[in-house]
C-alpha positions as CSV (number, residue, x, y, z in Angstrom):
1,X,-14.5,-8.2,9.2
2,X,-16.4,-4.9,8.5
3,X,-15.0,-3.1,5.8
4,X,-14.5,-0.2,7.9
5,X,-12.1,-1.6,9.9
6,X,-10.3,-2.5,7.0
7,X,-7.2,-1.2,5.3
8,X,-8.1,0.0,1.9
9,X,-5.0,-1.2,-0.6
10,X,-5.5,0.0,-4.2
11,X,-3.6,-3.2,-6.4
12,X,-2.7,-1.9,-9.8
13,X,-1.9,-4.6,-12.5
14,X,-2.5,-5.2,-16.0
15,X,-1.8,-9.2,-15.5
16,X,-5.4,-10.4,-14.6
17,X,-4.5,-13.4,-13.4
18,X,-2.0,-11.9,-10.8
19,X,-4.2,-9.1,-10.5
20,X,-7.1,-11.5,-9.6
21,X,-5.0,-13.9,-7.0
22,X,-3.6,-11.5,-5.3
23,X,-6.6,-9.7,-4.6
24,X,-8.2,-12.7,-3.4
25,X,-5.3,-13.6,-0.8
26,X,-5.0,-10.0,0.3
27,X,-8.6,-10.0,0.9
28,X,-8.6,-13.7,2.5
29,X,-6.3,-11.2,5.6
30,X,-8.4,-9.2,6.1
31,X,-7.6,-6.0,3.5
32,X,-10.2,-4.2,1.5
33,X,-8.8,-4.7,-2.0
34,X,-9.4,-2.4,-4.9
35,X,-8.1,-3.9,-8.0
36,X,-7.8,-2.6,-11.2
37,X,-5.6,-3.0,-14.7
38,X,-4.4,0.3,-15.6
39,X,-2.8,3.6,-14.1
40,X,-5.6,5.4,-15.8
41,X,-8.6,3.7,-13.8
42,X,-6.3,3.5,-10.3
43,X,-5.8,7.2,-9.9
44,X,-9.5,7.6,-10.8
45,X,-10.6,4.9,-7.8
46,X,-8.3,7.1,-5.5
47,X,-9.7,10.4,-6.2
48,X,-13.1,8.1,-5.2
49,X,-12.0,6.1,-2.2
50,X,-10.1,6.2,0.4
51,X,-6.5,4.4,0.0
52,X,-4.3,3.7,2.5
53,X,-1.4,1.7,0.3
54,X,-1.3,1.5,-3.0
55,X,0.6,-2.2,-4.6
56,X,1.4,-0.8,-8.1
57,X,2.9,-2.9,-10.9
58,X,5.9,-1.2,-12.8
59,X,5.1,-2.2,-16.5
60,X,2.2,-1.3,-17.8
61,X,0.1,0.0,-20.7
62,X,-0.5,3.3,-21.0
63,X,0.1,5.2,-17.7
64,X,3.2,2.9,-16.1
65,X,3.3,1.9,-12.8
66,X,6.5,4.8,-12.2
67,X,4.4,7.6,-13.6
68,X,1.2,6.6,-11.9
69,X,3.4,6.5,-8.5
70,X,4.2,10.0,-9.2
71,X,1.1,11.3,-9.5
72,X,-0.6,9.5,-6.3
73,X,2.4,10.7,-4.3
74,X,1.7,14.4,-6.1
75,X,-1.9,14.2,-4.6
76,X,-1.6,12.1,-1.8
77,X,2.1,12.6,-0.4
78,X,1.1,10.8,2.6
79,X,0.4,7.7,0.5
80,X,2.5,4.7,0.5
81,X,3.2,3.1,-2.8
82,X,5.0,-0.5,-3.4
83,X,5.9,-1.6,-6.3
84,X,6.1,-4.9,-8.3
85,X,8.2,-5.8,-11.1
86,X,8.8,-8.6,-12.8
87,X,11.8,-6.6,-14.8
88,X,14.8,-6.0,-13.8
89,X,14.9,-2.4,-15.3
90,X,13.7,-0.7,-12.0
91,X,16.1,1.5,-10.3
92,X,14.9,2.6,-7.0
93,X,17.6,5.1,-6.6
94,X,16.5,7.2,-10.0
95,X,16.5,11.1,-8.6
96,X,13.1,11.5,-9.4
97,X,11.1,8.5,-7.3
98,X,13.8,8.4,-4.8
99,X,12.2,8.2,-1.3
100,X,8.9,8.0,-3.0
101,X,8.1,4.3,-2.8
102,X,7.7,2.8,0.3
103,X,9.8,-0.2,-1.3
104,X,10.0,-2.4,-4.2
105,X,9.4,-6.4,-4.8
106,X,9.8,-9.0,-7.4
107,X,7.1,-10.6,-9.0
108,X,6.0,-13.3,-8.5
109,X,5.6,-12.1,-4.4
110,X,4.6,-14.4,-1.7
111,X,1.6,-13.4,-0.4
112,X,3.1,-13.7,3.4
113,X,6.2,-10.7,2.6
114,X,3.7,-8.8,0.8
115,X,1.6,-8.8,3.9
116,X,4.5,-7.9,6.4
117,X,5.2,-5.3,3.5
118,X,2.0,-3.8,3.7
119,X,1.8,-3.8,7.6
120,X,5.0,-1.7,7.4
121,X,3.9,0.3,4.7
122,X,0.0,1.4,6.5
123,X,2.0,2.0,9.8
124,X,4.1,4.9,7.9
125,X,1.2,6.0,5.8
126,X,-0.3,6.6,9.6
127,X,2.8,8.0,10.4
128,X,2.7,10.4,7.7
129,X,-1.2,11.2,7.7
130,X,-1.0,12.2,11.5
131,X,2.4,13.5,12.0
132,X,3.3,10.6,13.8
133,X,7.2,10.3,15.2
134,X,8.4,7.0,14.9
135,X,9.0,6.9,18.9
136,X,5.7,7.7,19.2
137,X,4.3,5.1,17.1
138,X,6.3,2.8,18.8
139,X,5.3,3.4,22.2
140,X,1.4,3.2,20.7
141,X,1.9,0.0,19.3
142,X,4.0,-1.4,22.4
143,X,1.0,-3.7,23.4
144,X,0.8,-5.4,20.2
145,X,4.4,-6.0,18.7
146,X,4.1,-9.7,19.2
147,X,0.4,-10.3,18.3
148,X,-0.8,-11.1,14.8
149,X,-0.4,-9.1,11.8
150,X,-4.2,-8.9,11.7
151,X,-4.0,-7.7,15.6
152,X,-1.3,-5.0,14.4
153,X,-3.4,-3.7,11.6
154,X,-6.3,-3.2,14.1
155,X,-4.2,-1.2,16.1
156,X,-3.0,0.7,13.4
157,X,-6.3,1.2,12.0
158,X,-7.6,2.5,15.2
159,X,-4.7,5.4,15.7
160,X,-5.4,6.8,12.3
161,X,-9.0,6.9,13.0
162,X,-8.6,8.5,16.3
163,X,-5.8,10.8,15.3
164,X,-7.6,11.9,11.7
165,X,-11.2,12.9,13.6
């Protein structure tokens, strides 16, 4: 598929391995990947590429995956972020990221909820990018509820295109 008519998900983890098969099995359904291992480097790729989701790891070195949510969410508020953890420690309730993260999974994720999880999380990045109502974006994506999840991202894809020209 031509990279255009991709979704562009930045992946933030400081586990190669992970880092590395996740990005290949992401990319293996169709998604432009972007992978990197620290919150440093991600917010730099961001500020040079177009992101639609960004999967973020919570425990990090250096900039943490909570602080580096912050600022992607401070400079693009229309941004999805999920995050991984593989720590218990995360509270998604905390005042300050509250309603900030599109939502939070365990590590290790399999690769078929983190898809479903990303579907969900481009169609309110779409949402939010274009002012979208969630009635509306239902009726637009009426056609295509029980195709694939690659059919649904196509969909997607094409609404934020025509809606951001």
């Amino acid at each position: 598929m031509d990279k255009k008519q991709q979704i562009n998900v930045l992946l933030v983890d400081d586990e190669e391995v992970l880092l590395s098969a996740l990005q290949r099995r992401l990319q293996f359904r169709d998604f432009n990947v972007i992978a990197v291992d620290r919150g440093e480097k991600a917010l730099a790729v961001a500020r040079e590429n177009p992101i639609d989701v960004a999967i973020v790891d919570l425990k990090m070195p250096g900039m943490d995956g909570r602080d580096l949510m912050l600022a992607l969410k401070n400079e693009y508020p229309w941004m999805e972020v999920i995050m991984l953890t593989g720590h218990g420690s995360f509270n998604p309730d905390e005042v300050e990221i509250a309603g900030k993260i599109h939502t939070c999974l365990a590590k290790p994720c399999d690769v078929e909820t983190l898809q479903q999880v990303l579907i969900d999380a481009y169609k309110k990045t779409v949402m939010n990018r274009n002012k979208i109502k969630l009635r509306e974006m239902e009726a637009l994506l009426k056609d295509v509820e029980t195709e694939s999840p690659g059919a649904v991202l196509q969909k997607l894809k094409k609404i934020d295109k025509s809606r951001s020209l």
